[in-house]
N, CA and C of each residue as an Amber inpcrd file, in Angstrom:
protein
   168
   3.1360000  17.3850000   7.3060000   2.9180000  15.9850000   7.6070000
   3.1890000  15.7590000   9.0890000   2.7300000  14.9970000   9.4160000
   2.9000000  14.8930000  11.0980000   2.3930000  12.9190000  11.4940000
   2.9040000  12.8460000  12.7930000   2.4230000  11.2430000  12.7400000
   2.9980000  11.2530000  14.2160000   2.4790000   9.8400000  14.6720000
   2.7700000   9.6900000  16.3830000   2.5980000   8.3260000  16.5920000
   3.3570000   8.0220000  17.7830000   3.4200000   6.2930000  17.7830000
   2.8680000   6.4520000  19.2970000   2.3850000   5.2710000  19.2210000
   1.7440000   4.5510000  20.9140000   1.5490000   3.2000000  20.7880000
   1.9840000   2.4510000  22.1890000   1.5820000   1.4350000  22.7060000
   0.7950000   1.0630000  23.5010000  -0.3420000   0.0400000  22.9000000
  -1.1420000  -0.8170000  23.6360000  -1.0740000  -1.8560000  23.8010000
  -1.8830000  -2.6430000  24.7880000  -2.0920000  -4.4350000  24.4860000
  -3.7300000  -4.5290000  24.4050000  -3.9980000  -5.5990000  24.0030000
  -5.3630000  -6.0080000  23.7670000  -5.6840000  -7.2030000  25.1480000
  -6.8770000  -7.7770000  24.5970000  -7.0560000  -8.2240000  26.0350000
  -6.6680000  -9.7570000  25.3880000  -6.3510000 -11.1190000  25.6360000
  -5.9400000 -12.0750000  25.4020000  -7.5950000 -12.8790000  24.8940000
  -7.7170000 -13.6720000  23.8800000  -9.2400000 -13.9310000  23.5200000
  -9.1390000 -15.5730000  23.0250000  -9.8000000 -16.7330000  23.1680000
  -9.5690000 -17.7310000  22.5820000  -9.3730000 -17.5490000  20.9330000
  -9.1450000 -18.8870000  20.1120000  -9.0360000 -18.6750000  19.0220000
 -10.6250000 -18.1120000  18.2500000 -10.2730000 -17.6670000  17.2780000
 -11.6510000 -17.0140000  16.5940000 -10.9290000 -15.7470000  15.5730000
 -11.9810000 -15.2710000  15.1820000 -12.0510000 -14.0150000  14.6980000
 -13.0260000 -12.9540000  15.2940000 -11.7670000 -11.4640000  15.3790000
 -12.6440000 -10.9020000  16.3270000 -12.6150000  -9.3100000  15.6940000
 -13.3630000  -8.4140000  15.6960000 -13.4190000  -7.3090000  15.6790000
 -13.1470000  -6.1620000  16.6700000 -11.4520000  -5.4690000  15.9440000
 -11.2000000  -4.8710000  17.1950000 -10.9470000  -3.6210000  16.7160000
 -12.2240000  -3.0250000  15.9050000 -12.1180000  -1.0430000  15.5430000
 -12.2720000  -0.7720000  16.4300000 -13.2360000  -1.2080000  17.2000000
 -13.5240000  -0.0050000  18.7550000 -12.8430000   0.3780000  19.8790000
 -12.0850000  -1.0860000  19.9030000 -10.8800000  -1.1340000  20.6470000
  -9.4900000  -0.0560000  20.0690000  -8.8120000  -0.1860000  18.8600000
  -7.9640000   0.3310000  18.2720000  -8.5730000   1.6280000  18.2890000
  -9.7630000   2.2550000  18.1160000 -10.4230000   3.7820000  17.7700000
 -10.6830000   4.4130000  19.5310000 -10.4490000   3.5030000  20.4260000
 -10.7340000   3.9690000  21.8600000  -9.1230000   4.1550000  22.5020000
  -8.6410000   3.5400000  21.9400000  -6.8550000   3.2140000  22.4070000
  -5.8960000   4.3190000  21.5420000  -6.3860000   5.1430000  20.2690000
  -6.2260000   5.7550000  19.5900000  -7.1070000   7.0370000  19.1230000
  -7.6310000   7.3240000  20.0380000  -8.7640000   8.9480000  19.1990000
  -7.6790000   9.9850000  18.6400000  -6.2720000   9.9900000  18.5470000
  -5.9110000  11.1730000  17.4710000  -6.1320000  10.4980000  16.3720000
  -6.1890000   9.2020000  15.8270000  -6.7790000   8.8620000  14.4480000
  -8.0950000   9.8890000  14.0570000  -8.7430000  10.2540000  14.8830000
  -9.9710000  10.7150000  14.4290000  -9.6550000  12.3380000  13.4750000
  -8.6200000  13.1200000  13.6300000  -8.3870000  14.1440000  13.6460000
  -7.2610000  13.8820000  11.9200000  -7.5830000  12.9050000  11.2290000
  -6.6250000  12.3940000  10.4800000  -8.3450000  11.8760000   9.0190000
  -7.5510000  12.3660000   8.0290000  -8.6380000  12.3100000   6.6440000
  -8.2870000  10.9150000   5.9770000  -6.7010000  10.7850000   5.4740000
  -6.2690000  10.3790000   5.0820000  -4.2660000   9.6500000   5.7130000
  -4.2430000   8.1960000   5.7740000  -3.3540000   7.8070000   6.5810000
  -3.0280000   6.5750000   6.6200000  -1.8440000   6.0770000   7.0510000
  -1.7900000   5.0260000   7.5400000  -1.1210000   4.3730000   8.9980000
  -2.2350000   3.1970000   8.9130000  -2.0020000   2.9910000  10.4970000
  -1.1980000   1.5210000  10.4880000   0.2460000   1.3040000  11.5170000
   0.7650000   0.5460000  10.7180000   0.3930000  -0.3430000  12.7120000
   0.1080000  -1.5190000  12.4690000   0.0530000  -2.8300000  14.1420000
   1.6430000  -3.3760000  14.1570000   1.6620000  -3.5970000  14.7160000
   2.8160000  -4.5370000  15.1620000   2.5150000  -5.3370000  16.2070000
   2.0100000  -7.0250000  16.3200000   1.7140000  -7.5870000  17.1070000
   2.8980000  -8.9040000  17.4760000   2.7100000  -8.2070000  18.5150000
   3.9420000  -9.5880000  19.5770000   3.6110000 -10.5880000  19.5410000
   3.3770000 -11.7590000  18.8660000   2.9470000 -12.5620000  19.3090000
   2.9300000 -13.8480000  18.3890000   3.3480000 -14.8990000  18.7970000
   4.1630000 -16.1920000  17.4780000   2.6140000 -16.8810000  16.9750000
   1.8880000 -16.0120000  17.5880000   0.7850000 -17.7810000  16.5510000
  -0.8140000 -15.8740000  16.2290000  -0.3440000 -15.0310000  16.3000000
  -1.3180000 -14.3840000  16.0940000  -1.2200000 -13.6680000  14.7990000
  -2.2360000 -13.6450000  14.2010000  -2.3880000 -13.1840000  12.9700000
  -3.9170000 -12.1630000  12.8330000  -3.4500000 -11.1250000  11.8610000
  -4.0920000  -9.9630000  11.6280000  -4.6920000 -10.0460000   9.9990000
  -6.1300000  -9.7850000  10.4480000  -6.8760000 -10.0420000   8.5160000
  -7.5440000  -8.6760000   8.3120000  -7.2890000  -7.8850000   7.2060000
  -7.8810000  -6.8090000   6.6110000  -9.1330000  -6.9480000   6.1350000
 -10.1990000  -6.2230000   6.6050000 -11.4780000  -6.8140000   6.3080000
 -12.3350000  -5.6780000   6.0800000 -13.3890000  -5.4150000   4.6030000
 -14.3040000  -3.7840000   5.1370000 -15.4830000  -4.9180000   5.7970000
 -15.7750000  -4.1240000   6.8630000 -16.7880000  -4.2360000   7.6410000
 -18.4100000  -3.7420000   7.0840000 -19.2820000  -4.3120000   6.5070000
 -19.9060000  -3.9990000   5.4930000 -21.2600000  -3.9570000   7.1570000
């Protein structure tokens, strides 16, 4: 088993909903090298919120 931590920031965005795989998969390519996993966010921030979504 093996696992690794890193920090990023994102870029600051008005309110909305936004799609950020490409971002998280560009800020992160050892995910790619991974079958099965979990990826855990931790976001700083008092009014921001994170929604689980499949991207169909």
């Amino acid at each position: 088993m093996s696992w690794f931590q890193k920090s990023f920031s994102l870029k600051a965005q008005s309110r909305g909903s936004y799609l950020i795989t490409s971002e998280i998969t560009s800020n992160l390519p050892e995910i790619g090298d991974y079958k099965v996993g979990l990826l855990n966010l931790f976001i700083q921030h008092t009014s921001c919120a994170l929604s689980l979504n499949e991207n169909w």
